[in-house]
SEKOL-392938 format. One record per residue (C-alpha): residue in one letter; residue number from 1; x, y, z. Coordinates in Angstrom, 2 decimals, padded with zeros to 5 digits, m for minus. Layout:
BEGIN
+---------+-----+---------+---------+---------+
| residuo | num |       u |       v |       w |
+---------+-----+---------+---------+---------+
|       a | NUM |       X |       Y |       Z |
...
+---------+-----+---------+---------+---------+
END
This chain:
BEGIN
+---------+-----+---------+---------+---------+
| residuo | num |       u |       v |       w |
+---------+-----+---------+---------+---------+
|       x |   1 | m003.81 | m018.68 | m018.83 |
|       x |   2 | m005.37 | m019.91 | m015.40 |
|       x |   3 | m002.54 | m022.37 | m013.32 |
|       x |   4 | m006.20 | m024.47 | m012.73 |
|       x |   5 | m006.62 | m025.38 | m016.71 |
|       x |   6 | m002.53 | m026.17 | m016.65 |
|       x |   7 | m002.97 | m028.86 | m014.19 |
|       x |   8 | m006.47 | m030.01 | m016.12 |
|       x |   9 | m004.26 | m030.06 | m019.37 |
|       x |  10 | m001.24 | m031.49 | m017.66 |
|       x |  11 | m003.15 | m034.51 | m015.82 |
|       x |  12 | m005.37 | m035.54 | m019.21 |
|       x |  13 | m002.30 | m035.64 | m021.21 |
|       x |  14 | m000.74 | m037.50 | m018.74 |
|       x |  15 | m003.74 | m040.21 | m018.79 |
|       x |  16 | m003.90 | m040.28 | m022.45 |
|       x |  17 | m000.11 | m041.44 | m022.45 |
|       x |  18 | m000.88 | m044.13 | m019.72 |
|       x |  19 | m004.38 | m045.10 | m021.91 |
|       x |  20 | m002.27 | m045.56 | m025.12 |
|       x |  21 |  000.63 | m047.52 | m023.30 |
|       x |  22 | m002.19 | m050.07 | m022.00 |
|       x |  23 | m003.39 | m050.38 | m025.46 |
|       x |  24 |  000.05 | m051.08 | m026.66 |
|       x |  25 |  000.40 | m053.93 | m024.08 |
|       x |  26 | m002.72 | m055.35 | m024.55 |
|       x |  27 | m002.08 | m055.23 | m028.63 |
|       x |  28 |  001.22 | m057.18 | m028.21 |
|       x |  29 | m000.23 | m059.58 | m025.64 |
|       x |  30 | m002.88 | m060.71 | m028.00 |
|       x |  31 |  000.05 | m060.97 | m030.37 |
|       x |  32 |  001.05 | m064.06 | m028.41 |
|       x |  33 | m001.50 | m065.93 | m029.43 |
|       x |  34 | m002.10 | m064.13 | m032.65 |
|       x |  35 | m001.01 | m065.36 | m036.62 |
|       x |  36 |  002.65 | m064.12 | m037.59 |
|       x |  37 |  001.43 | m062.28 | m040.25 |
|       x |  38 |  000.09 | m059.31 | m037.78 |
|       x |  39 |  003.97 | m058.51 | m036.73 |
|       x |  40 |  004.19 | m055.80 | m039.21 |
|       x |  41 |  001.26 | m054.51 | m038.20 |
|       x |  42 |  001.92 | m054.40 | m034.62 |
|       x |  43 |  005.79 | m052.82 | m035.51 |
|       x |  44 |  003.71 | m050.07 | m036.88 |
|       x |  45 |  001.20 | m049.51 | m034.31 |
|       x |  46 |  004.10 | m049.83 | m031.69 |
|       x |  47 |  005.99 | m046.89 | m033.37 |
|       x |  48 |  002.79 | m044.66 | m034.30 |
|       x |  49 |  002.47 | m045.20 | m029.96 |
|       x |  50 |  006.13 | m044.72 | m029.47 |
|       x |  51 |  005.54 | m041.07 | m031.34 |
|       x |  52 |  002.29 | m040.73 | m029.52 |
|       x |  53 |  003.69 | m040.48 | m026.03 |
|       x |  54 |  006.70 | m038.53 | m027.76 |
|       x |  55 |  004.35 | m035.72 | m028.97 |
|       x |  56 |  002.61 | m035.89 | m025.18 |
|       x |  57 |  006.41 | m035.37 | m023.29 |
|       x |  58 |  006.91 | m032.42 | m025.53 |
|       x |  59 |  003.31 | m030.65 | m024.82 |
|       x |  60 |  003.88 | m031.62 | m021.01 |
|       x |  61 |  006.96 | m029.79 | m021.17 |
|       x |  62 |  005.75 | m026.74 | m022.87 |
|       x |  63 |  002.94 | m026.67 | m020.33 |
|       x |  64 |  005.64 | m026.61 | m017.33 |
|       x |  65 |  007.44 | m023.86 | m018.89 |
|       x |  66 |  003.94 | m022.24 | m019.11 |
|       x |  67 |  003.53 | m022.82 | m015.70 |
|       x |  68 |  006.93 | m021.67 | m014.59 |
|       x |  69 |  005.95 | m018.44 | m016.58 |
|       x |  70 |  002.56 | m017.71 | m014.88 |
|       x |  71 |  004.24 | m018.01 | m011.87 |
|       x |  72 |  006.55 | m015.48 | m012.65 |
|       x |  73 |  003.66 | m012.99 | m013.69 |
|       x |  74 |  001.45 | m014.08 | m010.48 |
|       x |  75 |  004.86 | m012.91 | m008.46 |
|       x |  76 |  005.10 | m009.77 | m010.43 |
|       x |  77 |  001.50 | m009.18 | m009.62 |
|       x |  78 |  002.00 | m009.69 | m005.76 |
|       x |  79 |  005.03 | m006.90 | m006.25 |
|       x |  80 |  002.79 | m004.85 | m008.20 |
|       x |  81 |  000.40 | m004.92 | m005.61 |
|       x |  82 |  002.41 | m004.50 | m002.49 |
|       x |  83 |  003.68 | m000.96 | m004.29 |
|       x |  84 |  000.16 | m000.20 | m004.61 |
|       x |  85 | m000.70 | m001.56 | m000.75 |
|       x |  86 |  002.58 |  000.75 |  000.78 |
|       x |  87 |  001.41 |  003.80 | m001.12 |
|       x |  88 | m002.33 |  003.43 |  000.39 |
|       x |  89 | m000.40 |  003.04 |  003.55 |
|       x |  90 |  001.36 |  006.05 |  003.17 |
|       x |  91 | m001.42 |  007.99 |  002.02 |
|       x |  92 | m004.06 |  006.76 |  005.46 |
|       x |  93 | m001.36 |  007.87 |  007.25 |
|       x |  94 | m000.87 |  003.97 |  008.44 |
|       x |  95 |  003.18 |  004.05 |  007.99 |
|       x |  96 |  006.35 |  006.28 |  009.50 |
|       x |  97 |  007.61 |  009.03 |  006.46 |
|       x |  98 |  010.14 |  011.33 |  006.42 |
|       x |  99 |  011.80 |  014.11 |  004.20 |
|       x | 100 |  012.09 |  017.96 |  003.81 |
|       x | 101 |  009.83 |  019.98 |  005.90 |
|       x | 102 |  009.45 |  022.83 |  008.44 |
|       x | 103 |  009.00 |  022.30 |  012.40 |
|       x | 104 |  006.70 |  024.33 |  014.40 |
|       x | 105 |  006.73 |  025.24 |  017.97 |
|       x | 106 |  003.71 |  027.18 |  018.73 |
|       x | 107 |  003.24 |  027.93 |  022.60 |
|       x | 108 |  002.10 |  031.06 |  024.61 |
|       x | 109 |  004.58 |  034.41 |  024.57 |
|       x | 110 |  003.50 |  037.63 |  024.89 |
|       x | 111 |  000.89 |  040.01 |  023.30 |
|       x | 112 |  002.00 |  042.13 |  020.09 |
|       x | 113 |  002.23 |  045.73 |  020.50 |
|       x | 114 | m000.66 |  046.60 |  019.02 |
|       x | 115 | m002.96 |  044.65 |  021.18 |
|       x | 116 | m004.32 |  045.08 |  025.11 |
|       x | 117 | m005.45 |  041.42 |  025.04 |
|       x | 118 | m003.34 |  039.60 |  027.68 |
|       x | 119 | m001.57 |  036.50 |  025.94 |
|       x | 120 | m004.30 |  033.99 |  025.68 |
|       x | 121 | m004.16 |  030.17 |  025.97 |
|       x | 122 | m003.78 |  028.60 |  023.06 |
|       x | 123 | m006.98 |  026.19 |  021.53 |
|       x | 124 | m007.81 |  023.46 |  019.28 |
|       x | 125 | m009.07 |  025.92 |  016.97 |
|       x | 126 | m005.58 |  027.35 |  016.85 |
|       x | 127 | m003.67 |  024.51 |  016.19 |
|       x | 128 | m006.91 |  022.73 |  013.18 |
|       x | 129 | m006.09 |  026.84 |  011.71 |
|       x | 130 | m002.70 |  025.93 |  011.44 |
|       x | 131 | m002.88 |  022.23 |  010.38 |
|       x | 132 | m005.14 |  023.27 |  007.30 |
|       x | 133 | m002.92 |  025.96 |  006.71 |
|       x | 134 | m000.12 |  023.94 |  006.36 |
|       x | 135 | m002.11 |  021.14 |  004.33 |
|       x | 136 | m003.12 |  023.91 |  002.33 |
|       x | 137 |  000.17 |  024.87 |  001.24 |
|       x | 138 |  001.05 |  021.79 |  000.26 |
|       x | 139 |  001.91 |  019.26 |  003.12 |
|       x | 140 |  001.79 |  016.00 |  002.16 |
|       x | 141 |  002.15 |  014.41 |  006.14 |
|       x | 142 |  001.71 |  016.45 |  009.84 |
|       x | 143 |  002.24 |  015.20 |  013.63 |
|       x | 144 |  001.67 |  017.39 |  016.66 |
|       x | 145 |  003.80 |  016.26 |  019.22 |
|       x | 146 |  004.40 |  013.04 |  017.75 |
|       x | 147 |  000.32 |  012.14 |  016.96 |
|       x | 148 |  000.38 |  011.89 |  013.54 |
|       x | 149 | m002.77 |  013.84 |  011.77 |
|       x | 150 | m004.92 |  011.37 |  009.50 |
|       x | 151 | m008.40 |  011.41 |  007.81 |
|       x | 152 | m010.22 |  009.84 |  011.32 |
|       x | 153 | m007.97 |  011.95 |  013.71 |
|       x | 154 | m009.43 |  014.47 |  016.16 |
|       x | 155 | m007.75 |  018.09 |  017.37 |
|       x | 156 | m010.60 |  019.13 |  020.49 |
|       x | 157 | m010.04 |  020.92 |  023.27 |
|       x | 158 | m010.52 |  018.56 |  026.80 |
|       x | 159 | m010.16 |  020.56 |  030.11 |
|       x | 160 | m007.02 |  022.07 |  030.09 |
|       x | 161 | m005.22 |  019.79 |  027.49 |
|       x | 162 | m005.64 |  019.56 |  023.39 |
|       x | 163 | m006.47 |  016.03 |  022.82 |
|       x | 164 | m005.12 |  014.73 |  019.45 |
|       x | 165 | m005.83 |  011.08 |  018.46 |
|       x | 166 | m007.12 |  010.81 |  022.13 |
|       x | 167 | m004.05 |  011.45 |  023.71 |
|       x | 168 | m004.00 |  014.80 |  025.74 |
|       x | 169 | m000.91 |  017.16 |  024.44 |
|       x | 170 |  000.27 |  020.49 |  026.34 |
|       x | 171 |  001.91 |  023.27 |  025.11 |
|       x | 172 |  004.64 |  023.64 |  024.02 |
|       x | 173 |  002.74 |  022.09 |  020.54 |
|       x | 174 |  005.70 |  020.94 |  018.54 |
|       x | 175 |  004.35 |  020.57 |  014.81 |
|       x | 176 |  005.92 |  018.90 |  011.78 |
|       x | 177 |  004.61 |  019.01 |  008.54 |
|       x | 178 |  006.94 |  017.23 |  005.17 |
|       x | 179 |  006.66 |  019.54 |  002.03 |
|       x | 180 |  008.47 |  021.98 |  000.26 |
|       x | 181 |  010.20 |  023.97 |  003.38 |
|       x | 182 |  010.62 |  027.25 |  001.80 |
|       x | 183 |  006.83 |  027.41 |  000.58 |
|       x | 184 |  005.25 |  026.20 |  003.63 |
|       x | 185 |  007.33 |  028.58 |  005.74 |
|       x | 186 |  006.28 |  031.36 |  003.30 |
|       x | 187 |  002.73 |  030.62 |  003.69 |
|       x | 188 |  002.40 |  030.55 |  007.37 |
|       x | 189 |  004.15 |  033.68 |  007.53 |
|       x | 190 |  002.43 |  035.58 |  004.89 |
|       x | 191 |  002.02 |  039.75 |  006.06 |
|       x | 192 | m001.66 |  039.55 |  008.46 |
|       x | 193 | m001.48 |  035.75 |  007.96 |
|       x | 194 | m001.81 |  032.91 |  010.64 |
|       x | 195 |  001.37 |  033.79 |  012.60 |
|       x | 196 |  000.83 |  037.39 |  012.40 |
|       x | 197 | m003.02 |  036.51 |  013.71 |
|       x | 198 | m001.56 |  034.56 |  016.27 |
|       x | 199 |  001.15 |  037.12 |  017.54 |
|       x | 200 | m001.27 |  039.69 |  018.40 |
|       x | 201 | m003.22 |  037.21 |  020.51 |
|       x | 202 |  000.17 |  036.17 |  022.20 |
|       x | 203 |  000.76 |  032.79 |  020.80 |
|       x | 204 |  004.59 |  032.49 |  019.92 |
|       x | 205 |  005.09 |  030.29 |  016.98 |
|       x | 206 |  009.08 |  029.91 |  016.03 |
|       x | 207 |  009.63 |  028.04 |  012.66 |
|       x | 208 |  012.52 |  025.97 |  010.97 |
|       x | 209 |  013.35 |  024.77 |  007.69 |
|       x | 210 |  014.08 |  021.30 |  007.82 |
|       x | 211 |  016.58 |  019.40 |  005.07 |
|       x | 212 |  014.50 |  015.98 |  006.84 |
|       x | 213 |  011.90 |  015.46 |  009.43 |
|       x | 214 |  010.40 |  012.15 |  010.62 |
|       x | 215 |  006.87 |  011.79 |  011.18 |
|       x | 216 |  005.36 |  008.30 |  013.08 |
|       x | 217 |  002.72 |  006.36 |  011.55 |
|       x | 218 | m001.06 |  007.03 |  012.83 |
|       x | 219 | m001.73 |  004.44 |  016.04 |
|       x | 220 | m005.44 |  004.75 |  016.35 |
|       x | 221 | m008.04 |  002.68 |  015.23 |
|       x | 222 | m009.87 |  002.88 |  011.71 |
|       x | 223 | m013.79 |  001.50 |  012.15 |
|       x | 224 | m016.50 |  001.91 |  009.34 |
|       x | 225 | m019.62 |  000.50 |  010.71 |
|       x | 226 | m021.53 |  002.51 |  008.45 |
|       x | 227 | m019.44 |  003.33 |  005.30 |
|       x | 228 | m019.79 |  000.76 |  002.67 |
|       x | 229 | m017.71 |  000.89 | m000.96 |
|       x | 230 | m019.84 |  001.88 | m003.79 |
|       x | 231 | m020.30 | m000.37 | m006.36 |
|       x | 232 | m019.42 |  000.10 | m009.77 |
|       x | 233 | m021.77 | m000.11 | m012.44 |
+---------+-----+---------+---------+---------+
END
């Protein structure tokens, strides 16, 4: 029940018990003055009040227990809703996570064998391949050198530097993505997949199975000027 209609309950009960009291005292003041044959009458109307006010401490006490109880579900309902708060946290990207995982270093080497390209600089097209390649297999959270990738964050190439989150990175690009290890290592080094690609254009990229890896919490700022929440019908 609402803690507002508690109160309303609590106070009216509370003024019927005063109410019934002044009618008692005005009863036995007019008694003063009144014929002696009323005294049984008043007895009686004393203890009918006398069970009145009774019955009213009992239903004010039930409705403090009442209120003691909603305010153990209104606490439960902040807890309930703090879970619910950390996991959209964790989800935006807005808070630090860790567990298993694989660590990339991806940085220039030299050109595969079959190749006459020179080893080539590596590009923000490089790394977004290998950030949805990792998502793709699976990765629930991914930094490049300690920028944390979320829904608003940006991988572009600026002069000579990567700029991720608006901070410019150089090589070598340390990435860390948290899923299962053995599957995201399997994917990125599929035969003619990413790293394979990657080789032959001489981009080096060493990777590790990680038992736990940290990632930070995306810094940057989240603005919708334009994007409004749909109401449901």
């Amino acid at each position: 029940m609402n803690r507002t209609f508690f109160f309303s309950i609590t106070f009216a009960t509370i003024v019927l018990g005063v109410m019934l009291g002044f009618q008692f005292r005005t009863t036995s003041a007019s008694n003063d003055v009144g014929p002696r044959d009323r005294e049984q009458e008043l007895a009686l109307e004393k203890k009918n009040l006398v069970e009145d006010l009774y019955k009213l401490q009992m239903e004010i006490s039930e409705l403090s227990t009442k209120l003691d109880q909603a305010g153990i579900g209104q606490r439960e309902a902040d807890e309930a809703l703090e879970r619910e708060l950390a996991k959209i946290r964790r989800f935006a990207g807005l808070s630090s996570v860790s567990g298993p995982g694989v660590e990339l270093v991806v940085q220039p080497g030299q050109a595969g064998l079959s190749t006459v390209n020179a080893p080539r600089d590596i590009t923000d097209e490089h790394l977004l391949k290998m950030v949805n390649e990792l998502y793709s297999a699976g990765s629930e959270a991914i930094a490049i050198n300690g920028q944390r990738i979320a829904a608003t964050s940006e991988i572009r190439l600026a002069g000579k530097h990567i700029n991720v989150n608006g901070t410019p990175l150089s090589p070598p690009y340390h990435i860390i993505a948290i899923g299962n290890a053995s599957v995201l290592k399997s994917r990125l080094e599929l035969k003619d997949g990413l790293v394979d690609i990657l080789s032959e254009f001489g981009i080096s990229v060493e990777i590790q199975e990680k038992d736990e890896v940290a990632i930070p919490a995306f810094t940057g700022g989240l603005f919708f000027d334009y994007a409004k929440p749909v109401k449901e019908n």
